[in-house]
C-alpha positions in Angstrom: 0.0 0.0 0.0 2.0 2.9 -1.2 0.7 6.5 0.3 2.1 10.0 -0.1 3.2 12.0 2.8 2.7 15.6 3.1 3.5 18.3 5.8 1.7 21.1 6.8 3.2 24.7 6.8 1.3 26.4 9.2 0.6 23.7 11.9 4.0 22.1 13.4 4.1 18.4 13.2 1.3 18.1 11.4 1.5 15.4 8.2 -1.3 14.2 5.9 -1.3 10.7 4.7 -3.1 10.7 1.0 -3.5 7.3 -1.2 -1.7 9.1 -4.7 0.6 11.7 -5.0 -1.3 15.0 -5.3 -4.4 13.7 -5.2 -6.3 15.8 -2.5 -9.5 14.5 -3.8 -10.8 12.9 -1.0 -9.7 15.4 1.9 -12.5 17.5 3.1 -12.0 21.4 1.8 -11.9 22.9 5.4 -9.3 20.2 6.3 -7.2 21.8 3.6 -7.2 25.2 4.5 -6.4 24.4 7.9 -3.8 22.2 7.1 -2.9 25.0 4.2 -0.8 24.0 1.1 1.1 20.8 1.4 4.8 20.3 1.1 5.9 17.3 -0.1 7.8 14.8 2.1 8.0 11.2 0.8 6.3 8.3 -0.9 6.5 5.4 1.4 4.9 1.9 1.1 2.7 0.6 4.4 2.7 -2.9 3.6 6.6 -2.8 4.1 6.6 -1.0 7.7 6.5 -2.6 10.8 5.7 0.6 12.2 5.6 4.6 12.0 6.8 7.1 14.2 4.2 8.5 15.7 1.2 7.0 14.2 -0.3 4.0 14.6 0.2 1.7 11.3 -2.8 0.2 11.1 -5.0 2.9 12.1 -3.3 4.7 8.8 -4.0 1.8 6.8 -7.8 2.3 7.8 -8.1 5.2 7.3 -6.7 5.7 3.9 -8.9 2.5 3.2 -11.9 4.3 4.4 -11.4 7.9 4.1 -8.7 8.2 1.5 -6.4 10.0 3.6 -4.6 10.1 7.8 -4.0 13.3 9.1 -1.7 12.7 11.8 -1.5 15.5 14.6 1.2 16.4 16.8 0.7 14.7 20.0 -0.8 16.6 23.2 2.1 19.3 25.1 2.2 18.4 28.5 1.6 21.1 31.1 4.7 21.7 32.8 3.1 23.5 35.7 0.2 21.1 36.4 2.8 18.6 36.7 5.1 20.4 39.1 2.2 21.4 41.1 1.2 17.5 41.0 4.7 16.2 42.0 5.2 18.9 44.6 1.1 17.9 46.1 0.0 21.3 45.3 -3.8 21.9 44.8 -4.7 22.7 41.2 -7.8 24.6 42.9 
């Protein structure tokens, strides 16, 4: 299963999974103004991976099956201070 890989120029670590090359066909229209014009990364094939770096392999694979495209998002920041306060037993009240 090859897929194109594209990365976003105005959200960091952001990277849309698409079925061809320059074929955003299938990717909703509000999707691609957020995600704004796409920079081409690579063309990899899924059915060689044993996994991705961030994303989850097979829930790619389903959802180009499904969709036609991933978008994978960076993950969540963690919030330094709620975790000190945690650490240190401080209230977050």
């Amino acid at each position: 299963m090859l897929t194109a890989v594209y990365k976003s120029k105005k959200k960091a670590d952001t990277f849309l999974f698409v079925e061809k090359r320059d074929d955003f066909s299938k990717v909703p229209e509000p999707l691609m103004a957020m995600f704004g014009k796409p920079q081409y990364v690579m063309l990899i094939n899924l059915a060689k991976r044993v996994q991705l770096g961030v994303a989850d392999l097979d829930q790619v694979k389903q959802a180009l099956t499904d969709n036609g495209f991933y978008l994978q998002l960076p993950p969540p920041q963690t919030n330094l201070l709620a975790e000190h306060r945690k650490q240190n037993g401080v209230d977050s009240d």
